[in-house]
Backbone as ProteinMPNN parsed JSONL, in Angstrom:
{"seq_chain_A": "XXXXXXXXXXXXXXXXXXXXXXXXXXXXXXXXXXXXXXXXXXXXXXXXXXXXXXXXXXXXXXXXXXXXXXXX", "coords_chain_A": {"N_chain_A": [[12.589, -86.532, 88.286], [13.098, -86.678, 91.188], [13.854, -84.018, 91.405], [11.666, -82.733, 90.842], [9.729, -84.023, 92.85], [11.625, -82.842, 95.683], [10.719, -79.76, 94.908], [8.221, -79.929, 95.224], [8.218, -80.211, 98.29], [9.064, -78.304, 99.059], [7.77, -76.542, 98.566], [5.524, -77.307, 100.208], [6.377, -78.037, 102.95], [8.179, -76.013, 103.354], [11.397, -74.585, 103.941], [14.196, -75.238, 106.499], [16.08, -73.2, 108.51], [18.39, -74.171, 109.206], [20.393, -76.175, 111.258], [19.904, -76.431, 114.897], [22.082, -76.083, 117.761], [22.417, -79.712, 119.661], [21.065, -80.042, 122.478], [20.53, -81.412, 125.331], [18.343, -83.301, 127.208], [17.802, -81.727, 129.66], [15.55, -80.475, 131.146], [14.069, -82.262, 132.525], [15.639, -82.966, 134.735], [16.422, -83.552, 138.599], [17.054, -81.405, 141.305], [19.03, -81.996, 142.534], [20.856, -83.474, 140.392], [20.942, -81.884, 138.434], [22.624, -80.041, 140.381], [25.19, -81.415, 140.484], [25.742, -81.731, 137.662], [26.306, -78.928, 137.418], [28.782, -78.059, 138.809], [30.174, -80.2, 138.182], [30.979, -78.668, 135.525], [31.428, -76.379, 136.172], [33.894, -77.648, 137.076], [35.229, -78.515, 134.867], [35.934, -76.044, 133.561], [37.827, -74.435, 135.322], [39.927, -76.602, 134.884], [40.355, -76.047, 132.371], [41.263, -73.983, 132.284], [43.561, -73.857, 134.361], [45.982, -76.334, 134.171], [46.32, -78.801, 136.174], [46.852, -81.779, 137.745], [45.757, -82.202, 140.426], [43.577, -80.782, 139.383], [42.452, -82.324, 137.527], [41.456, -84.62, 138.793], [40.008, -83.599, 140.657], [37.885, -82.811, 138.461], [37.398, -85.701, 137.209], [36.256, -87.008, 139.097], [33.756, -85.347, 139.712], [32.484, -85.712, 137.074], [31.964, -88.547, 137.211], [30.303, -88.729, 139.563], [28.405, -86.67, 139.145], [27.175, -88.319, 136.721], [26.509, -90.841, 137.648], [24.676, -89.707, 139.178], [22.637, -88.708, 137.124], [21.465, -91.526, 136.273], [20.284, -92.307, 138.904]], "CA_chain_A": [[11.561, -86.832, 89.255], [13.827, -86.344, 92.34], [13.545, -82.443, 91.423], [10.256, -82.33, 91.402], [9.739, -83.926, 94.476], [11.988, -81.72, 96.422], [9.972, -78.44, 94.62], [7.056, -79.738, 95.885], [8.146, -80.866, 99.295], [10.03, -77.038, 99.214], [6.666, -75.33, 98.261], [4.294, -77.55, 101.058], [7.329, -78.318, 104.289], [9.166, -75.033, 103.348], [12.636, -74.762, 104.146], [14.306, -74.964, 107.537], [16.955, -72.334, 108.805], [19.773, -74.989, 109.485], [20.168, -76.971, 112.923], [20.214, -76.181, 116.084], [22.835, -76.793, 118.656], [22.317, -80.403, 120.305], [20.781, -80.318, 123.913], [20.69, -82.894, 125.971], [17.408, -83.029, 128.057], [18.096, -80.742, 131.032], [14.252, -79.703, 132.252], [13.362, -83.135, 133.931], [16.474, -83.485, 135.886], [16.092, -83.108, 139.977], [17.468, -80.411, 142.146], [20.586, -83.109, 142.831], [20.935, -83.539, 139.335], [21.067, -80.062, 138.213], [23.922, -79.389, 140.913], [26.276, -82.456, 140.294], [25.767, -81.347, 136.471], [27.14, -77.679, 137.705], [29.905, -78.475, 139.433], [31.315, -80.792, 137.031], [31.03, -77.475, 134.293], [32.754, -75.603, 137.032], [35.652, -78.103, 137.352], [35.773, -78.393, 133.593], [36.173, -74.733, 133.318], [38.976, -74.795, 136.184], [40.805, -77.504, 134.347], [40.977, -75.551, 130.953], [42.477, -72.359, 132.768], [45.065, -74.482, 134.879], [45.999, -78.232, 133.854], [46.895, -79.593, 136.782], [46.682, -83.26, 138.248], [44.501, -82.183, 140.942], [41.913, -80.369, 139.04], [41.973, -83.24, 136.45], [41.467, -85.589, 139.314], [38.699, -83.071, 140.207], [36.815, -82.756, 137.008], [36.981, -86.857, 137.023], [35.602, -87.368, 140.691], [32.874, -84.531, 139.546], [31.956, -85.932, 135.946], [31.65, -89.741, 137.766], [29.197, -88.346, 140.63], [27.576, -86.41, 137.58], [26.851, -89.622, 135.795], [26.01, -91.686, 138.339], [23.247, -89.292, 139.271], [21.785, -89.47, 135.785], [21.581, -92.972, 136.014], [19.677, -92.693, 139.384]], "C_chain_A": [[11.969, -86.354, 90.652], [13.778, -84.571, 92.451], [12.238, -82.204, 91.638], [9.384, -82.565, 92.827], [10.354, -82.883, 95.631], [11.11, -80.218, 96.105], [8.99, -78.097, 95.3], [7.174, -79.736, 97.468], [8.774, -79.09, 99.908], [8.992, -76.329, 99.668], [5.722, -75.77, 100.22], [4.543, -77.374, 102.777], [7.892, -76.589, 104.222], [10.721, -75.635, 103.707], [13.031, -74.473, 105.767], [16.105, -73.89, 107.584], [18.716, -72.88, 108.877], [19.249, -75.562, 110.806], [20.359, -76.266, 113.744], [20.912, -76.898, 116.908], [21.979, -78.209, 119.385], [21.994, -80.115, 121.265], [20.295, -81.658, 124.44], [19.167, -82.173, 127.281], [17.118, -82.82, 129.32], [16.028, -80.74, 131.9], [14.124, -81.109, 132.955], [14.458, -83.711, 134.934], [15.775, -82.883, 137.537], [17.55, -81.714, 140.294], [19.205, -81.072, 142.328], [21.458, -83.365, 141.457], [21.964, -82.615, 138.965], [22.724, -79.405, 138.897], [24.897, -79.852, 140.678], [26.922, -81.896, 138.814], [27.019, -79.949, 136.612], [28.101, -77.337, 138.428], [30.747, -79.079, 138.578], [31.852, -79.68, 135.916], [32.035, -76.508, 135.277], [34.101, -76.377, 137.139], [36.256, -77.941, 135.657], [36.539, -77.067, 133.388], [37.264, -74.318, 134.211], [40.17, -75.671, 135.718], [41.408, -76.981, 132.571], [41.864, -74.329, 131.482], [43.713, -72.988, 133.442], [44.758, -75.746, 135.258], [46.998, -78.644, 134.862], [46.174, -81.212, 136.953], [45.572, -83.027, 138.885], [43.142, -81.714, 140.837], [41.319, -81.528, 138.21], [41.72, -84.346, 137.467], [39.567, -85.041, 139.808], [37.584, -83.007, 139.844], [36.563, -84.482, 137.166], [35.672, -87.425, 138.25], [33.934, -86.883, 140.305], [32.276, -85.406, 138.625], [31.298, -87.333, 136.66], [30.106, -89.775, 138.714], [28.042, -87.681, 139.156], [26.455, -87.664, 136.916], [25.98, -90.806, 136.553], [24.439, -91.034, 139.318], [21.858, -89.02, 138.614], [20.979, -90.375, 135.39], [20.594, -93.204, 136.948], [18.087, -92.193, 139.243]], "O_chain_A": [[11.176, -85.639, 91.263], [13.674, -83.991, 93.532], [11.782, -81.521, 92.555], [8.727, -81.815, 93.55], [9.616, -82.219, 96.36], [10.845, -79.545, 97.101], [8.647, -77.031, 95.813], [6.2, -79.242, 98.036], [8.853, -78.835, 101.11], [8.971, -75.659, 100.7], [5.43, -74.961, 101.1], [3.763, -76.947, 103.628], [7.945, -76.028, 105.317], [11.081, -76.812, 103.729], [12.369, -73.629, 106.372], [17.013, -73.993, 106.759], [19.779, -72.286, 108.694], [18.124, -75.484, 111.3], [21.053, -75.281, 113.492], [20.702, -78.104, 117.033], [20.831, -77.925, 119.727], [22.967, -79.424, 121.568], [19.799, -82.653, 123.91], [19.066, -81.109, 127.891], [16.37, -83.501, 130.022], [15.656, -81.012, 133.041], [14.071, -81.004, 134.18], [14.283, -84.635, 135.728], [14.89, -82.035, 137.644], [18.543, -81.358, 139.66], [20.272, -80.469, 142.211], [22.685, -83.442, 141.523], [23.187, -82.537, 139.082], [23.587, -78.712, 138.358], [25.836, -79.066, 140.558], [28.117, -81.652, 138.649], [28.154, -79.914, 136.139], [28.24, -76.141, 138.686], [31.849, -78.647, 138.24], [32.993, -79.771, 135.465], [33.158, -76.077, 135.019], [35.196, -75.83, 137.266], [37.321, -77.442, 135.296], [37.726, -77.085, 133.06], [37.882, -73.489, 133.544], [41.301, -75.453, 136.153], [42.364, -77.343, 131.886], [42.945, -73.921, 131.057], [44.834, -72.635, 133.075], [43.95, -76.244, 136.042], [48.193, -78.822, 134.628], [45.179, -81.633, 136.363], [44.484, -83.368, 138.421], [42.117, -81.896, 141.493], [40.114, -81.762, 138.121], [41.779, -85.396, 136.826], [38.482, -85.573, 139.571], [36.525, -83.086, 140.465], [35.359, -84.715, 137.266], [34.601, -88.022, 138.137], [32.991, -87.656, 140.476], [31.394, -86.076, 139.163], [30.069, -87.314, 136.717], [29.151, -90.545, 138.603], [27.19, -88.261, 138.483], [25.233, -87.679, 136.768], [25.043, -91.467, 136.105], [23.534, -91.654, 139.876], [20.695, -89.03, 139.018], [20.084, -90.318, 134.547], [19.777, -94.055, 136.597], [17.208, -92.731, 139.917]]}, "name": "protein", "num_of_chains": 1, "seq": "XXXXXXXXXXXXXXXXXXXXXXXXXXXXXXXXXXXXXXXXXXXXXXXXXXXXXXXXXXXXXXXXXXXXXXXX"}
């Protein structure tokens, strides 16, 4: 029974391609948003090329402001 269901559900839904990457719902952020967001991606990206203290202090300061603009 379970086969036949899927056959039919194959023939009427079709088949899908696989998933698509996760996004996180970017278009209704603000202008403030948007920049806090791109800054933090810039420190990230600063902190994978050279692991210091002060970029990782950085990236935290950034991600925090980030978050807390999310929120507002």
């Amino acid at each position: 029974m379970a086969s036949s269901i899927r056959k039919v559900a194959k023939e009427i839904l079709g088949e899908s391609k696989g998933f698509a990457p996760h996004q996180k719902e970017s278009w209704w952020w603000n202008e403030e948003v948007q920049t806090k967001v791109k800054a933090k991606k810039e420190c990230c990206k600063t902190i994978f090329k050279d692991r210091t203290d002060e970029n990782g202090e950085r990236y935290r300061i950034a991600k925090q402001e980030a978050k807390k603009a999310m929120r507002s």
